[in-house]
C-alpha positions in Angstrom: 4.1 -18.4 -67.1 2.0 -20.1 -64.3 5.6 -19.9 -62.3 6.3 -16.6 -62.5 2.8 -15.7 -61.9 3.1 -17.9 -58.4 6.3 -15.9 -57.9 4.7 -12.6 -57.9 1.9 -13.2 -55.6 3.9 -15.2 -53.2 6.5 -11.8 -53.1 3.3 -9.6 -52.7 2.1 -12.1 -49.8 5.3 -11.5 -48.8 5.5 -7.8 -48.7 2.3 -7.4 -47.1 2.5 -9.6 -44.4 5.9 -7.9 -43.7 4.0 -4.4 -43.6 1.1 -5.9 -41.9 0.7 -4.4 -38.0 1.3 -7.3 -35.3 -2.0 -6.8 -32.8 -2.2 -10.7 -31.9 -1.1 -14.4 -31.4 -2.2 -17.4 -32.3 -0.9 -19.7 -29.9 -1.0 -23.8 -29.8 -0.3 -24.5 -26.1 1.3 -28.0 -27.2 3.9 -26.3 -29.1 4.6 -24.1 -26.1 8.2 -24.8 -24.7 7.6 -25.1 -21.3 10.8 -24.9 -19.5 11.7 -21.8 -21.6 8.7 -20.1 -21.0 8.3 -21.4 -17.2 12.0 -19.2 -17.2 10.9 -16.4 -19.2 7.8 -15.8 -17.0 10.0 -15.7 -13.7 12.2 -13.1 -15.1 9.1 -11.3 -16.4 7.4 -11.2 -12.7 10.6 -9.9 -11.8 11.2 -7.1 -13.7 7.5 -6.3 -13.1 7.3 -6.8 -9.1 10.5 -4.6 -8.6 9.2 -1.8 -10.6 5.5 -1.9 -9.4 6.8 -1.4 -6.0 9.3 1.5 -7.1 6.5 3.4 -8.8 4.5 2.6 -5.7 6.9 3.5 -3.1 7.1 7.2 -4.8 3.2 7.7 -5.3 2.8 6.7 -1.7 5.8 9.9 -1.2 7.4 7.5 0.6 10.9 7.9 2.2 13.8 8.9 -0.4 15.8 6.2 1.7 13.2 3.5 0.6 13.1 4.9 -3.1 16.3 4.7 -3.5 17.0 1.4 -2.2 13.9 0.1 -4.2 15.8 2.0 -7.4 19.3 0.4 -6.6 17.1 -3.6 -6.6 15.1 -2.6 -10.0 18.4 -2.0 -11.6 20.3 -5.2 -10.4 17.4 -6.9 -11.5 17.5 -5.5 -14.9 21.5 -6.5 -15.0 20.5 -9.9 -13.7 17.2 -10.1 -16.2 19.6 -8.9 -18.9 22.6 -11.7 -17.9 19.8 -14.7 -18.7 18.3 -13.2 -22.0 21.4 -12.9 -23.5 21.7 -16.1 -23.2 18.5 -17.4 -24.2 18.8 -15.4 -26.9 21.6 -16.8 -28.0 21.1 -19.8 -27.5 17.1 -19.7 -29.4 17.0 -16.6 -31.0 14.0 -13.9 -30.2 11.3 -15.8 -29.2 7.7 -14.8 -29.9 4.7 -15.7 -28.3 4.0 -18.5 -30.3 6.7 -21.0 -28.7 6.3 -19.8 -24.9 2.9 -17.6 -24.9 2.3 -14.2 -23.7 4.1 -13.1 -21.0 7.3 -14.9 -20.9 7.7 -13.2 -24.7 7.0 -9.8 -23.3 9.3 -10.5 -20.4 11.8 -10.9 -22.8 10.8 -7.9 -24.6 11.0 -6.1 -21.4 14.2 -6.5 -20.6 15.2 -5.4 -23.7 13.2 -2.1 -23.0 14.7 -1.3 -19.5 18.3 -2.3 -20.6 21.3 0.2 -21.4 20.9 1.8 -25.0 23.9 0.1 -26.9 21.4 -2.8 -26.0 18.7 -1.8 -27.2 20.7 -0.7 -29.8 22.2 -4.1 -30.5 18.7 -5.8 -30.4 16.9 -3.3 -32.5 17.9 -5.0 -35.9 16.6 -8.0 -34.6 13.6 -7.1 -32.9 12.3 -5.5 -36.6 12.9 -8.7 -38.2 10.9 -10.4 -35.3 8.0 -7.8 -36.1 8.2 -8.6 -39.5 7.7 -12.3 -38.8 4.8 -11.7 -36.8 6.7 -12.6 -33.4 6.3 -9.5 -31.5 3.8 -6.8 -31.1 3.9 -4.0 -33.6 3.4 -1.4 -30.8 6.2 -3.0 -28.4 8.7 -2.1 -31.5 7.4 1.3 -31.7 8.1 1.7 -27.8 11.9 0.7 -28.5 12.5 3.1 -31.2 10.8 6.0 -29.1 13.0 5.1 -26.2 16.1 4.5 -28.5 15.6 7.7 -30.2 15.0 9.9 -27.1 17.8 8.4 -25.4 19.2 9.8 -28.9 18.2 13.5 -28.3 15.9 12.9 -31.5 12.3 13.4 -31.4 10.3 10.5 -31.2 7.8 8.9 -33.4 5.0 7.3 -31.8 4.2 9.4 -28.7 4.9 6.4 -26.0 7.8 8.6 -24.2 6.8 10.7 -21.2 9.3 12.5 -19.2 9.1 14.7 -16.3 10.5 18.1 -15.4 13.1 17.8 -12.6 12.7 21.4 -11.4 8.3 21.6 -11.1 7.2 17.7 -11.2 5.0 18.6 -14.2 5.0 15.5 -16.2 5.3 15.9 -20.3 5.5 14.2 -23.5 8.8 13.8 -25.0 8.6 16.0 -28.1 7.3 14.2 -31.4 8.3 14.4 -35.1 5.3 15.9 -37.2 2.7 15.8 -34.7 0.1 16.5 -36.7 0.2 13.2 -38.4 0.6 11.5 -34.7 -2.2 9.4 -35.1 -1.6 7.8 -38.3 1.8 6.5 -37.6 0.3 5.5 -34.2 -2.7 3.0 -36.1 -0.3 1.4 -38.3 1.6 0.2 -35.5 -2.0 -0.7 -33.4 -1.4 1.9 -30.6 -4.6 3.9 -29.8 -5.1 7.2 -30.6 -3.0 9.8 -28.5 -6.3 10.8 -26.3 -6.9 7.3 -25.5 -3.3 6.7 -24.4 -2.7 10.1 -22.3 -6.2 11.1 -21.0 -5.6 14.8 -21.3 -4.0 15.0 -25.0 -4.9 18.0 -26.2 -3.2 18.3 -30.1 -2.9 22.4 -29.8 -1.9 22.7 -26.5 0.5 20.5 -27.0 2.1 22.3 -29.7 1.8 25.6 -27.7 3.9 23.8 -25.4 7.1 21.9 -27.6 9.0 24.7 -27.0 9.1 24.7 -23.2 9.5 21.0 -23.5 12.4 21.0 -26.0 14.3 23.7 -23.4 13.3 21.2 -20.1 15.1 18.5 -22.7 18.2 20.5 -23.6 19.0 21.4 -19.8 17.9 18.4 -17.9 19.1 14.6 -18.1 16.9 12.8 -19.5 17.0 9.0 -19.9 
């Protein structure tokens, strides 16, 4: 009896640390890998530094020339980035915060983000199961699956797609499944509210405006 009563709850634990939203880290800094993350960190200041000057370079209006060539860097960088995770992937599996720290497990994150989508693709299996382990941040998997589902043509679920329309320069949210309930789905995966996240949100204007968005999506690229 006493077994299958310690059964039970250690399958409820179970369940609910698997449904549980990832918002933290507790990290030991002696259990830290060092060399990995010392790599991981480099790769993550370089997929950073490239794209911070891009997105620089074109609020500045500088020269297409210099866009461009800034573009053509970010994405050998990514290719490059993408080269060494695969292999530290392979050769460690995903890698959460706990055994490198912060920002060398959101560089590897991140170069899962800005990769190809049969990539993300690929790594989306594995990247839930990293969630459900308490290895990655809830939100960063809800970013993937927006980005893998608008790369898709399918509406996204948690609002962190933007795109912007090649003809006017007006920027707008890629369009959202039930976006009434926004918010909710949005909490259980710790991302703020929609207000909080685009500083102009406005629920019923929005809405008003899906269908103008949905035609900008079905006659422009968008990637």
């Amino acid at each position: 009896m006493m077994k299958t009563l310690a059964l039970t709850i250690a399958c409820t634990l179970s369940v609910m640390l698997s449904s549980a939203q990832v918002t933290s880290f507790s990290i030991d800094e002696t259990k830290v890998n060092q060399p990995l993350a010392r790599q991981l960190d480099s790769i993550y200041q370089l997929d950073q530094s490239v794209r911070i000057a891009y997105m620089q370079a074109l609020k500045d209006s500088t020269s297409a020339a210099v866009a461009d060539s800034l573009l053509t860097v970010m994405r050998q960088t990514d290719a490059q980035n993408l080269i060494k995770v695969e292999m530290i992937i392979k050769q460690h599996g995903w890698i959460g915060p706990q055994k490198v720290g912060i920002s060398a497990a959101q560089g590897l994150f991140l170069v899962i983000q800005h990769a190809d989508l049969k990539t993300q693709e690929r790594f989306l299996p594995m990247i839930r199961e990293a969630e459900k382990k308490g290895e990655i941040l809830s939100s960063n998997l809800a970013i993937l699956e927006d980005r893998i589902d608008m790369r898709n043509g399918k509406k996204q679920t948690y609002g962190s797609q933007g795109i912007t329309d090649a003809k006017t320069g007006k920027k707008y949210i890629y369009p959202i499944i039930d976006v009434d309930n926004l918010d909710q789905r949005r909490k259980a995966m710790g991302m703020p509210p929609m207000k909080d996240y685009v500083p102009d949100w406005n629920l019923e204007k929005y809405k008003q405006e899906l269908p103008e968005i949905e035609r900008i999506v079905k006659t422009q690229v968008i990637k």
